[in-house]
PDB file of N, CA, C and O in Angstrom:
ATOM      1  N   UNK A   1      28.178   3.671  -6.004  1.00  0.00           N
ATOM      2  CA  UNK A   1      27.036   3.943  -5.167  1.00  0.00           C
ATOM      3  C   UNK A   1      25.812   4.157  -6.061  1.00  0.00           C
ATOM      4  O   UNK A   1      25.943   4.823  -7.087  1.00  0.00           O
ATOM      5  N   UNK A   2      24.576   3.606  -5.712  1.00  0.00           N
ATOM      6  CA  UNK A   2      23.493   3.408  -5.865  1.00  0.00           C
ATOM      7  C   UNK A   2      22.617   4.928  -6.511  1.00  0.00           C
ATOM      8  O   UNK A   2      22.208   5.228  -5.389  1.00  0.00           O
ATOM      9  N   UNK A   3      22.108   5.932  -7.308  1.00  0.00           N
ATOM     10  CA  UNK A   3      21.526   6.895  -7.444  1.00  0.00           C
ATOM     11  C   UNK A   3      19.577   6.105  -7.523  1.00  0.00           C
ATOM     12  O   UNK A   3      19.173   5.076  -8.064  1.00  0.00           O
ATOM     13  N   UNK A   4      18.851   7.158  -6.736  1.00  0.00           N
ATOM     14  CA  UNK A   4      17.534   6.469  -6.006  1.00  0.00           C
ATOM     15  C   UNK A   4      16.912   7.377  -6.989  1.00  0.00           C
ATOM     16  O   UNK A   4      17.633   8.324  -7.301  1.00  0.00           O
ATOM     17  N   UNK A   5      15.408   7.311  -7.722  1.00  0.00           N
ATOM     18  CA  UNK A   5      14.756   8.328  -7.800  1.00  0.00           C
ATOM     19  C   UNK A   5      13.315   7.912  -6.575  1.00  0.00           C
ATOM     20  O   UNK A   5      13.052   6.759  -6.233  1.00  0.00           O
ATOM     21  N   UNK A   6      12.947   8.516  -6.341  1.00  0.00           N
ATOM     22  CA  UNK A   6      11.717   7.953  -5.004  1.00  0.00           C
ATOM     23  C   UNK A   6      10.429   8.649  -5.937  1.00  0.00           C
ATOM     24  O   UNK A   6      10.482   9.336  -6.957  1.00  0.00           O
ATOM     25  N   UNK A   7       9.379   8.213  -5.212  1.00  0.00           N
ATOM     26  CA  UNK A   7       7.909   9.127  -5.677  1.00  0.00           C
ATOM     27  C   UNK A   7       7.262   8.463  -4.727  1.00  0.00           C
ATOM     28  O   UNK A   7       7.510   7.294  -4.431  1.00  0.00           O
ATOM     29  N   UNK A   8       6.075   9.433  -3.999  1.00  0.00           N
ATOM     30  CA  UNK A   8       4.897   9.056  -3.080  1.00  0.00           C
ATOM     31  C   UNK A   8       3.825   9.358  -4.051  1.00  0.00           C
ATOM     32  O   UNK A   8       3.829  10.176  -4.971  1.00  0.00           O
ATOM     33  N   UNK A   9       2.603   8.267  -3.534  1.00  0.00           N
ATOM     34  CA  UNK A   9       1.604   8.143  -4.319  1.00  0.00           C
ATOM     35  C   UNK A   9       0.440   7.983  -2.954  1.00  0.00           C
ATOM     36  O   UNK A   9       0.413   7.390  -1.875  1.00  0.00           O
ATOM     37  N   UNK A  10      -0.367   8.799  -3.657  1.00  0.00           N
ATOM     38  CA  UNK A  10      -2.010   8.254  -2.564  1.00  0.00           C
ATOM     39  C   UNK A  10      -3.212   8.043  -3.358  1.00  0.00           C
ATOM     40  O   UNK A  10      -3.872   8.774  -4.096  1.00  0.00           O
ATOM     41  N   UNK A  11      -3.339   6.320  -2.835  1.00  0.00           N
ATOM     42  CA  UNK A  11      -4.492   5.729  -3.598  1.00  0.00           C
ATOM     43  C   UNK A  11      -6.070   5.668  -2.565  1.00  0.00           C
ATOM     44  O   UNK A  11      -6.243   5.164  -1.455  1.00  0.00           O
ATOM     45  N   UNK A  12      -6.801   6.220  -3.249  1.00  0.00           N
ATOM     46  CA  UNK A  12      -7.964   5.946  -2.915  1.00  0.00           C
ATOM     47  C   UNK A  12      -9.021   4.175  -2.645  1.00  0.00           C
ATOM     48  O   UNK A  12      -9.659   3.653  -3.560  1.00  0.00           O
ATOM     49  N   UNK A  13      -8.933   3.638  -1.318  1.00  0.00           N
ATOM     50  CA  UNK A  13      -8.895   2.133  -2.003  1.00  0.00           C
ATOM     51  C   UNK A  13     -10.774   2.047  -1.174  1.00  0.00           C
ATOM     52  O   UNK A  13     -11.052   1.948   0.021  1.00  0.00           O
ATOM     53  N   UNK A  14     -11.929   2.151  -2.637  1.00  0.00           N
ATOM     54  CA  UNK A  14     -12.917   2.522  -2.056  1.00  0.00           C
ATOM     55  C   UNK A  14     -13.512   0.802  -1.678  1.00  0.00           C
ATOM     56  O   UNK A  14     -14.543   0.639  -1.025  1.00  0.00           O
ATOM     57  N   UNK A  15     -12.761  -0.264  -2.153  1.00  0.00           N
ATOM     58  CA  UNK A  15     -13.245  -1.799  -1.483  1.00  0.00           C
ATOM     59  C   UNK A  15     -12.583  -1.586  -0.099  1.00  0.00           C
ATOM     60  O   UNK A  15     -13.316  -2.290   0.596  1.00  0.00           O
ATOM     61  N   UNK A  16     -11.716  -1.093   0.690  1.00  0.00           N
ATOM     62  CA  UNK A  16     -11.302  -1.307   1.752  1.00  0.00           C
ATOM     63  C   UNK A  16     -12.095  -0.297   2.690  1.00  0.00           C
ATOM     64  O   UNK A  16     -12.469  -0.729   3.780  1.00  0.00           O
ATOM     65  N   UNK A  17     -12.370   0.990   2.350  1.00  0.00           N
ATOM     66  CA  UNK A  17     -13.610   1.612   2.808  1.00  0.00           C
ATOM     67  C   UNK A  17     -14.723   0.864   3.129  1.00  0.00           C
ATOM     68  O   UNK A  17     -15.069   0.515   4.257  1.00  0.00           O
ATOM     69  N   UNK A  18     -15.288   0.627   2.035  1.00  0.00           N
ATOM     70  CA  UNK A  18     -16.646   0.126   2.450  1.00  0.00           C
ATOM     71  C   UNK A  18     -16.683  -1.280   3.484  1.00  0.00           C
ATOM     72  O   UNK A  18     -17.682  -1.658   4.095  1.00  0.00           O
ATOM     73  N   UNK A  19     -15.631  -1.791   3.502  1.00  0.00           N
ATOM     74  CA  UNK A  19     -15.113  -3.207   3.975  1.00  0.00           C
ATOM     75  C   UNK A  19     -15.246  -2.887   5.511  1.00  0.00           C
ATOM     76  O   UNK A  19     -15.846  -3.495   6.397  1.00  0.00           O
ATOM     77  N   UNK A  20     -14.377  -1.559   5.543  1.00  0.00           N
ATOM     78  CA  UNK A  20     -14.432  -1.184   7.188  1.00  0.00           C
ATOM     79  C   UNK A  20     -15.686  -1.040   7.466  1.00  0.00           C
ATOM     80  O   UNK A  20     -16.049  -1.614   8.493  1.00  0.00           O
ATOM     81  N   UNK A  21     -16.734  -0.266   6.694  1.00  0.00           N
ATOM     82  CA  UNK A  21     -18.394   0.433   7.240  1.00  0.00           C
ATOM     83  C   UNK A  21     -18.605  -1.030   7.889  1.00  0.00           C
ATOM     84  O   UNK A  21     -18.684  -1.102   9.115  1.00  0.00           O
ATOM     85  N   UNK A  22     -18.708  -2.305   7.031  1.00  0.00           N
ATOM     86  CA  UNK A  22     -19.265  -3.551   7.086  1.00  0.00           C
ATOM     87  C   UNK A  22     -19.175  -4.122   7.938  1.00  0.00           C
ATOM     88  O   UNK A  22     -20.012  -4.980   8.220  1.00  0.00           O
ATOM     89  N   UNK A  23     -17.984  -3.834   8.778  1.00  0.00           N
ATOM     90  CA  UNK A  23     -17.191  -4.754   9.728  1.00  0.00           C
ATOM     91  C   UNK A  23     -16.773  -4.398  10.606  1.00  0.00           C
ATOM     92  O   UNK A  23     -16.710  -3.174  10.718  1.00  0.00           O
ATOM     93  N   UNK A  24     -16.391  -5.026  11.424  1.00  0.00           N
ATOM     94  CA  UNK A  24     -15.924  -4.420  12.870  1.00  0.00           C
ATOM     95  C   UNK A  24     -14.379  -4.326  12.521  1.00  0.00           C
ATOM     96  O   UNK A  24     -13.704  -3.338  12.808  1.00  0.00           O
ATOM     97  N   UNK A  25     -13.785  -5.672  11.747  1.00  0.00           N
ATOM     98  CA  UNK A  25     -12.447  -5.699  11.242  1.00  0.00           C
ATOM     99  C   UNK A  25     -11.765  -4.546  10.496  1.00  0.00           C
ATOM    100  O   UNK A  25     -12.159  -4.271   9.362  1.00  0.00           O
ATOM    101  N   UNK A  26     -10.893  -3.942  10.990  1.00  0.00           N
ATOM    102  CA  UNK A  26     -10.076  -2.844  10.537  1.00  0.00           C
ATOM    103  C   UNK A  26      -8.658  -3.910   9.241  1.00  0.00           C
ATOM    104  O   UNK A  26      -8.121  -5.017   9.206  1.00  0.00           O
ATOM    105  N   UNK A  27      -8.678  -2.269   8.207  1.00  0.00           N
ATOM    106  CA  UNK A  27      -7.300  -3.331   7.354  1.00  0.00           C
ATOM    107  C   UNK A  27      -6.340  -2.055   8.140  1.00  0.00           C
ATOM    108  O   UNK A  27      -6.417  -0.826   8.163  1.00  0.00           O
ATOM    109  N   UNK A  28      -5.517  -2.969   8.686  1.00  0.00           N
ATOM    110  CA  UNK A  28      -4.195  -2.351   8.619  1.00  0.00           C
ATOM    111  C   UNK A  28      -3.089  -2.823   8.769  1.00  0.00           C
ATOM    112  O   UNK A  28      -2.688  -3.855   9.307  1.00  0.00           O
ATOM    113  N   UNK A  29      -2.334  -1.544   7.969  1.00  0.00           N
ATOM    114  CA  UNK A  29      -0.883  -2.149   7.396  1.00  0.00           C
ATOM    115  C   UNK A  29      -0.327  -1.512   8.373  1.00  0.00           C
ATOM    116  O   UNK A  29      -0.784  -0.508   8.919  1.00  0.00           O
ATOM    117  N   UNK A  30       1.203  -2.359   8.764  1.00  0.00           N
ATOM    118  CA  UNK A  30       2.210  -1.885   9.940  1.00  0.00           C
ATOM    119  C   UNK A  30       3.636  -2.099   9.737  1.00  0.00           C
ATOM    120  O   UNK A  30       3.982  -3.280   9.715  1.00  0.00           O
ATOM    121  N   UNK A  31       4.418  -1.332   9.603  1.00  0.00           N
ATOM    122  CA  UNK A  31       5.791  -1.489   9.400  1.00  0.00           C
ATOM    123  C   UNK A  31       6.767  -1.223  11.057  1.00  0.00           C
ATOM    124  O   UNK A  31       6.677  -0.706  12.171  1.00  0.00           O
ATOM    125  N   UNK A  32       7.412  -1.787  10.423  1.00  0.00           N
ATOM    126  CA  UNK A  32       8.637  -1.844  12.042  1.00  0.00           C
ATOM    127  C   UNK A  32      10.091  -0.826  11.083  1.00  0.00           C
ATOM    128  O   UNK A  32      10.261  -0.557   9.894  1.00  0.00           O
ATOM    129  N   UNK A  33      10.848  -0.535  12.303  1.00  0.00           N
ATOM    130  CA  UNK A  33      12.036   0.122  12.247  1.00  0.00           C
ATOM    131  C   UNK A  33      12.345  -0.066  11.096  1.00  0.00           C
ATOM    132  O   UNK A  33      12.047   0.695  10.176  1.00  0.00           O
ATOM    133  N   UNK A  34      13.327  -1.658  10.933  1.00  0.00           N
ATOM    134  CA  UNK A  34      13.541  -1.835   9.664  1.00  0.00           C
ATOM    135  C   UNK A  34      13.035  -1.882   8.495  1.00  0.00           C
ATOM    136  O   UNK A  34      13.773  -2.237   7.576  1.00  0.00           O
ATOM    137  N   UNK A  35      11.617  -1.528   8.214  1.00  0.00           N
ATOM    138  CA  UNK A  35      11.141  -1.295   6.933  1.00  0.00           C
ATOM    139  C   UNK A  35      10.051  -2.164   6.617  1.00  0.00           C
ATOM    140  O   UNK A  35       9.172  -2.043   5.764  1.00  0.00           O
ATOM    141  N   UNK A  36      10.265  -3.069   7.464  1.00  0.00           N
ATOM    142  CA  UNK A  36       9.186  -4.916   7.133  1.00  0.00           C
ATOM    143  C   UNK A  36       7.622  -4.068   7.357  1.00  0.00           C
ATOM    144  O   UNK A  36       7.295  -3.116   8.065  1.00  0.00           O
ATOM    145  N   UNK A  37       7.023  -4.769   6.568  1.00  0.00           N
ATOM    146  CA  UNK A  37       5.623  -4.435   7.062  1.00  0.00           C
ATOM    147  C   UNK A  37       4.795  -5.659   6.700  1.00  0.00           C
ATOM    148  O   UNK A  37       5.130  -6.670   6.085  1.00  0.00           O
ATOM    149  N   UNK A  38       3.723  -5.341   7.194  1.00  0.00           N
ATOM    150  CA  UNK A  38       2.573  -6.351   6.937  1.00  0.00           C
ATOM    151  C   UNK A  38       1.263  -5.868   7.083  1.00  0.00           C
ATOM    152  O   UNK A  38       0.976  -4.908   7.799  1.00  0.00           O
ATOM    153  N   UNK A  39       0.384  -6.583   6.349  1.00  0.00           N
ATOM    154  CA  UNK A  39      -1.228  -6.380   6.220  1.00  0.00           C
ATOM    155  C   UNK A  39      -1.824  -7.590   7.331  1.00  0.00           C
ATOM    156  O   UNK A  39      -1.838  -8.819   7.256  1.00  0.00           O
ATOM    157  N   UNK A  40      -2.229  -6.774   8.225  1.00  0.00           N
ATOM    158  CA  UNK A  40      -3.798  -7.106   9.231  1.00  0.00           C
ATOM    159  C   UNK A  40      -4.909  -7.238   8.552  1.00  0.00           C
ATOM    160  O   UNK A  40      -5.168  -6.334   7.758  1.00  0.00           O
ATOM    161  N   UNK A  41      -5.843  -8.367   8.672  1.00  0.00           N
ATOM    162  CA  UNK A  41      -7.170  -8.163   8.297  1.00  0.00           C
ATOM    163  C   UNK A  41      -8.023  -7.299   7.117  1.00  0.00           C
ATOM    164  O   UNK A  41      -9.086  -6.683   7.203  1.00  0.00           O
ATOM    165  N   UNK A  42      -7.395  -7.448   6.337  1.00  0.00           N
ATOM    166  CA  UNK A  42      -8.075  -6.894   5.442  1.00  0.00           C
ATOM    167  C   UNK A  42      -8.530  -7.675   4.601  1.00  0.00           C
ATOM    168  O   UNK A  42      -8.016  -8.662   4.075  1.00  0.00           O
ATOM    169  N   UNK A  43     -10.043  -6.968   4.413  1.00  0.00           N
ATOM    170  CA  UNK A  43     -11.232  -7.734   3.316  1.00  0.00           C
ATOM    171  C   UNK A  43     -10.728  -8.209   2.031  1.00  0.00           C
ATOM    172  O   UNK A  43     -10.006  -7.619   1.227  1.00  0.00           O
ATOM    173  N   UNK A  44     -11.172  -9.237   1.987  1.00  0.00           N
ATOM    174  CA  UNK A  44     -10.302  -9.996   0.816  1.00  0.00           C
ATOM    175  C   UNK A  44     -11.118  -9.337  -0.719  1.00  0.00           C
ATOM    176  O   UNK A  44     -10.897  -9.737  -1.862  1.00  0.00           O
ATOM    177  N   UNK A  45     -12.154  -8.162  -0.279  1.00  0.00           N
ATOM    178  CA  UNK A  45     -12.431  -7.983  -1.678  1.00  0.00           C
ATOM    179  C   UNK A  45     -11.373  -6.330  -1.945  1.00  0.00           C
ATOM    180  O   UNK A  45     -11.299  -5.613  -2.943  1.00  0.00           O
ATOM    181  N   UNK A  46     -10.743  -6.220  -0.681  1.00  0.00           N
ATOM    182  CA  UNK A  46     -10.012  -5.135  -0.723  1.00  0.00           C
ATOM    183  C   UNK A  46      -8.729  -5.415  -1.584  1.00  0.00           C
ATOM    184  O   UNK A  46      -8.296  -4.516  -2.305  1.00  0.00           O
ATOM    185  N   UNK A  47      -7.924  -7.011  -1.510  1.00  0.00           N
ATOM    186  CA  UNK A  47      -6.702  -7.338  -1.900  1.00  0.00           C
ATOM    187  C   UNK A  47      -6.880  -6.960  -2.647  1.00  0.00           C
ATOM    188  O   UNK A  47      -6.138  -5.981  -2.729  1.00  0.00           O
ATOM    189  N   UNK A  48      -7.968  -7.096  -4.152  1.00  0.00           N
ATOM    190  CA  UNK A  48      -7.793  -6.736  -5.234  1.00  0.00           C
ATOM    191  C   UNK A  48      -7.167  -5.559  -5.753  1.00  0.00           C
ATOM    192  O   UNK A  48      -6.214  -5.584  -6.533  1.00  0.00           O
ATOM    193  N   UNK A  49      -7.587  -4.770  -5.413  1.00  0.00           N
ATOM    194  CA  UNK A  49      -7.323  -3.056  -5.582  1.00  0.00           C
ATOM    195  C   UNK A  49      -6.269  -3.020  -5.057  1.00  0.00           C
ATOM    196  O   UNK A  49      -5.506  -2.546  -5.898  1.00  0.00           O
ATOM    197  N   UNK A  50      -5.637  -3.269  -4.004  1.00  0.00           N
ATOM    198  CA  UNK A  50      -4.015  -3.640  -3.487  1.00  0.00           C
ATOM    199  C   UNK A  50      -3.249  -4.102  -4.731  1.00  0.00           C
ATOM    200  O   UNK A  50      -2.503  -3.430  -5.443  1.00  0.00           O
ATOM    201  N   UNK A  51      -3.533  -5.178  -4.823  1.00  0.00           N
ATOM    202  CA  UNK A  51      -2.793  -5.646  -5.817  1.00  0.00           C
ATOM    203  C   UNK A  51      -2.396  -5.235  -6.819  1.00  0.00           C
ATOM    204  O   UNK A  51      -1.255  -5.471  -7.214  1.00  0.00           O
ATOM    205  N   UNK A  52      -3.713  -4.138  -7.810  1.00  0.00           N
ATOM    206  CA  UNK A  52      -3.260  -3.990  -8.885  1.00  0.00           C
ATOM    207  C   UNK A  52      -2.842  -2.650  -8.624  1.00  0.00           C
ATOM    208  O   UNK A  52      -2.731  -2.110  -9.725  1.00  0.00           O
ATOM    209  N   UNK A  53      -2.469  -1.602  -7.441  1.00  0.00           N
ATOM    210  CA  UNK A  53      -1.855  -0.284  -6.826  1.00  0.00           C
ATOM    211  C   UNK A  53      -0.216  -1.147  -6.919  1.00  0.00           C
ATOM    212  O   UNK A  53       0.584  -0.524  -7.617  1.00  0.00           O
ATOM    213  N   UNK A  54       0.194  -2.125  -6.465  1.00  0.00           N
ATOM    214  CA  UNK A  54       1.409  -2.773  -6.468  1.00  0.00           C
ATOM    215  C   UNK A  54       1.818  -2.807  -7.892  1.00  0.00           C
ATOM    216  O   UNK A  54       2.601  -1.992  -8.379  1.00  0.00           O
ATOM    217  N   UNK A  55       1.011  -4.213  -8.832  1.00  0.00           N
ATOM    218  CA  UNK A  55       1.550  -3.923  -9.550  1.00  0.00           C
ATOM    219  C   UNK A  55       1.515  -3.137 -10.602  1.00  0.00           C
ATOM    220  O   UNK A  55       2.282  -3.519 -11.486  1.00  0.00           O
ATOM    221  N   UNK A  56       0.905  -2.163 -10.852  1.00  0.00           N
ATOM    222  CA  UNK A  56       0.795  -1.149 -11.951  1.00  0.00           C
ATOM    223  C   UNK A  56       2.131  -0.279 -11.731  1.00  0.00           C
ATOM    224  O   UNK A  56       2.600   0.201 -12.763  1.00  0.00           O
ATOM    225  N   UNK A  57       2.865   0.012 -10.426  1.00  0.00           N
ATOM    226  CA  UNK A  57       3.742   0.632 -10.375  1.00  0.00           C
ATOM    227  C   UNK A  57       5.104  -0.213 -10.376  1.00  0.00           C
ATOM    228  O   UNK A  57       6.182   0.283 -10.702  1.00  0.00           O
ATOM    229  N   UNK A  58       4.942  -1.498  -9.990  1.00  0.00           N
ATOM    230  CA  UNK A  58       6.192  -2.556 -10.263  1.00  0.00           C
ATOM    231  C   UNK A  58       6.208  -2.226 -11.927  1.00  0.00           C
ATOM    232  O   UNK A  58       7.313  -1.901 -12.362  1.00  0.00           O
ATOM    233  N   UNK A  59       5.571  -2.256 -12.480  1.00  0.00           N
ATOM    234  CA  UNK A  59       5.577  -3.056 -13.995  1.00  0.00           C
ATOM    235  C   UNK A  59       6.292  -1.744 -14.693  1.00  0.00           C
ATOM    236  O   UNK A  59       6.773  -1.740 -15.826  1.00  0.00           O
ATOM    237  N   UNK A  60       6.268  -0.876 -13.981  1.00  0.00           N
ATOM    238  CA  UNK A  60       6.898   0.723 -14.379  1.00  0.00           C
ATOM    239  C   UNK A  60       8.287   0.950 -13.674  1.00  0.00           C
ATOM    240  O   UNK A  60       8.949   1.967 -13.884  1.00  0.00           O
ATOM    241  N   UNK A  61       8.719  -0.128 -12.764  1.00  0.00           N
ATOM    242  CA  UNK A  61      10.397  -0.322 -12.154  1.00  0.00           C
ATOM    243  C   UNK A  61      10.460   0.309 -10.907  1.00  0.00           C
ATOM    244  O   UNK A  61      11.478   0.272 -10.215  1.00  0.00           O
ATOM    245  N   UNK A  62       9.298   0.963 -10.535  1.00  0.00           N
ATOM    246  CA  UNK A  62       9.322   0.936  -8.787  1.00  0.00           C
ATOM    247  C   UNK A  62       9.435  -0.364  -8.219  1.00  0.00           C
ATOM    248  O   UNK A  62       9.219  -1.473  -8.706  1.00  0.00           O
ATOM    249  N   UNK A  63       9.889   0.058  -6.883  1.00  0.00           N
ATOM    250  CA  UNK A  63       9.834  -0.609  -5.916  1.00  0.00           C
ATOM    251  C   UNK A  63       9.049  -0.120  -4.286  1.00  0.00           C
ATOM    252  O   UNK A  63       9.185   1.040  -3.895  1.00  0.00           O
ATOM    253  N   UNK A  64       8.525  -0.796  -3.741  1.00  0.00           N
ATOM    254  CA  UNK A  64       7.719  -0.143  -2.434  1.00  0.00           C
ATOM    255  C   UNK A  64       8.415  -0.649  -1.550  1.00  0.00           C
ATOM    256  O   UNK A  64       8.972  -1.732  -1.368  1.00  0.00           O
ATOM    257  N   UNK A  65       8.237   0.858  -0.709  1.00  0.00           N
ATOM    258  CA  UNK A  65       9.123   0.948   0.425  1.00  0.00           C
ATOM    259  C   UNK A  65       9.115   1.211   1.302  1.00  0.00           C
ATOM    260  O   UNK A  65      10.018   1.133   2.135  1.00  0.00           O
ATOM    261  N   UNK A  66       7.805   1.720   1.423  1.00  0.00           N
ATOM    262  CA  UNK A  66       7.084   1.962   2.703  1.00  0.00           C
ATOM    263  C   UNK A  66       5.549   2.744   2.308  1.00  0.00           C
ATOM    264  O   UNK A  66       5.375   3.656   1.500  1.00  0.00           O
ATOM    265  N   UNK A  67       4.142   1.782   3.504  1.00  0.00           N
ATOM    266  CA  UNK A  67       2.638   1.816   3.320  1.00  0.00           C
ATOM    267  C   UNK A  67       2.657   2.315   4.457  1.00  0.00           C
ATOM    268  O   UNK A  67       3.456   2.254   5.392  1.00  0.00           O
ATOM    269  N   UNK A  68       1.314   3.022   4.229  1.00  0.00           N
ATOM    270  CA  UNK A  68       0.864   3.870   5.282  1.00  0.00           C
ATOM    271  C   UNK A  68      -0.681   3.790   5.178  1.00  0.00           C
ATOM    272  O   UNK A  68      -1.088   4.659   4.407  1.00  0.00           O
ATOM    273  N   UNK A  69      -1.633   3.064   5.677  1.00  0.00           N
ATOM    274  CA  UNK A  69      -2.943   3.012   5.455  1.00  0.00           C
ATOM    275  C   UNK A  69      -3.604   4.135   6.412  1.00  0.00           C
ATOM    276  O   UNK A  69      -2.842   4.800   7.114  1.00  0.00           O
ATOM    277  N   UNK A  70      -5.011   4.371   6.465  1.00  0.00           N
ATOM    278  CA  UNK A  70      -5.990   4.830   6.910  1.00  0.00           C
ATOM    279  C   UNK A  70      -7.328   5.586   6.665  1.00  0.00           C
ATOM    280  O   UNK A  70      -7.341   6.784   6.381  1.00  0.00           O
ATOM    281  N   UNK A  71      -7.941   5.176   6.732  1.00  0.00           N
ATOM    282  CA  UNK A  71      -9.489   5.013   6.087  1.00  0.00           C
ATOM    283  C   UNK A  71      -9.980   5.203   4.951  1.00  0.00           C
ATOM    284  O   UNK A  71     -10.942   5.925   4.687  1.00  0.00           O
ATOM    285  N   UNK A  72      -9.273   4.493   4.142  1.00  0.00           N
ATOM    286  CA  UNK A  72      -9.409   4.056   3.000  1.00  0.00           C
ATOM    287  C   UNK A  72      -8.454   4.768   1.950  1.00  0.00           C
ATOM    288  O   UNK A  72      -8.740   5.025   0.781  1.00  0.00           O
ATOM    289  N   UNK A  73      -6.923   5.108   2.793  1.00  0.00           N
ATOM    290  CA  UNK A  73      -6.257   5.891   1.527  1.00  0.00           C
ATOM    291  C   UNK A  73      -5.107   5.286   2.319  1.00  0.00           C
ATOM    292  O   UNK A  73      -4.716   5.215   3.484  1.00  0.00           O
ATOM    293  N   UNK A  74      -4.682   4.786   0.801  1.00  0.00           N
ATOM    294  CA  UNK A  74      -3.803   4.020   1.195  1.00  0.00           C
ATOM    295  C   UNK A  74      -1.641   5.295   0.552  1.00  0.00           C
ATOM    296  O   UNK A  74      -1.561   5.927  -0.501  1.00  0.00           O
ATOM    297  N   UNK A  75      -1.163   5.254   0.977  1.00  0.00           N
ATOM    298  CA  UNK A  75      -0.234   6.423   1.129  1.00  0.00           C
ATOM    299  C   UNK A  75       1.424   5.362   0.823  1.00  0.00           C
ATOM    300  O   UNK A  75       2.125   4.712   1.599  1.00  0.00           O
ATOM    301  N   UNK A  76       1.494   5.569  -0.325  1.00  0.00           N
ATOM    302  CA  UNK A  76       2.633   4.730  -0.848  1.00  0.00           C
ATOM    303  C   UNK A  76       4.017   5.175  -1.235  1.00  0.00           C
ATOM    304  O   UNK A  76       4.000   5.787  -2.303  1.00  0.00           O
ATOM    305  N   UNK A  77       5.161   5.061  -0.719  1.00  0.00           N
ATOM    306  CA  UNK A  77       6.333   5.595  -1.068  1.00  0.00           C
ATOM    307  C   UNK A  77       7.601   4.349  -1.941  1.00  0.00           C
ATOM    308  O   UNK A  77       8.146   3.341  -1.490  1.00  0.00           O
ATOM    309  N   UNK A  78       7.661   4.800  -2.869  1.00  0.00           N
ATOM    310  CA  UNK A  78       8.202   4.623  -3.690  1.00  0.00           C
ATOM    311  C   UNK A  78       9.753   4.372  -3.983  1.00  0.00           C
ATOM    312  O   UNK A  78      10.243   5.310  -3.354  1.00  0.00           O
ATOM    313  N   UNK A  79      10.787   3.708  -4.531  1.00  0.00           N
ATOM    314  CA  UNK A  79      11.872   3.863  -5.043  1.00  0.00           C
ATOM    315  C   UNK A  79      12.541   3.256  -6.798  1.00  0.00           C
ATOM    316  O   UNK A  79      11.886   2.323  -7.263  1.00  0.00           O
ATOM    317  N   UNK A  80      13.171   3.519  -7.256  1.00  0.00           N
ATOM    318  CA  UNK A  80      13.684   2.677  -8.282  1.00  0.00           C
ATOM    319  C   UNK A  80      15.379   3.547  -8.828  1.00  0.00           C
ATOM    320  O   UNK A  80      15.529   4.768  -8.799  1.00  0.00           O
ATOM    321  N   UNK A  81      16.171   2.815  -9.161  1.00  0.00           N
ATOM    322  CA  UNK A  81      17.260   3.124  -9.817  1.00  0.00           C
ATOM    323  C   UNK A  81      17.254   4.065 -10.662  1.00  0.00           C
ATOM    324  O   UNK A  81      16.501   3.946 -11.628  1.00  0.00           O
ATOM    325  N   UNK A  82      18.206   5.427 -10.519  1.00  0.00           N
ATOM    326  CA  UNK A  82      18.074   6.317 -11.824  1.00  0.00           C
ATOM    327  C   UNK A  82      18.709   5.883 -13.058  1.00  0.00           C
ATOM    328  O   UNK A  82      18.613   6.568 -14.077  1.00  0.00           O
TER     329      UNK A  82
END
């Protein structure tokens, strides 16, 4: 059997902020039961800062496992192998 270590992280994502002031378009992320999620509409100058919140913590042997957005803080939970 599998031993987990987990960690939650909250990123400040100030391109997806200002993206919302701009726009009528909201970013949001949505997960279902099983865990799946996906990104709605979000400003493509926001991906950036997404991206490198992903991988700065991949490249360290997390894995993401569940997002939680809202107004501009993005709320990240974590897993990787002990």
């Amino acid at each position: 059997m599998a031993n987990w270590e987990y960690k939650v992280t909250s990123h400040i994502i100030e391109e997806l902020k200002k993206c919302e002031e701009q726009s009528e378009k909201r970013a949001v992320f949505s997960c279902n039961e099983s865990g799946s999620c996906m990104v709605n509409d979000v400003c493509t100058m926001g991906t950036n800062a997404l991206e490198s919140v992903l991988n700065e913590n991949g490249k360290e042997g997390w894995e993401l496992i569940e997002t939680n957005y809202h107004h501009g803080e993005l709320l990240c939970i974590w897993k990787k192998p002990k």
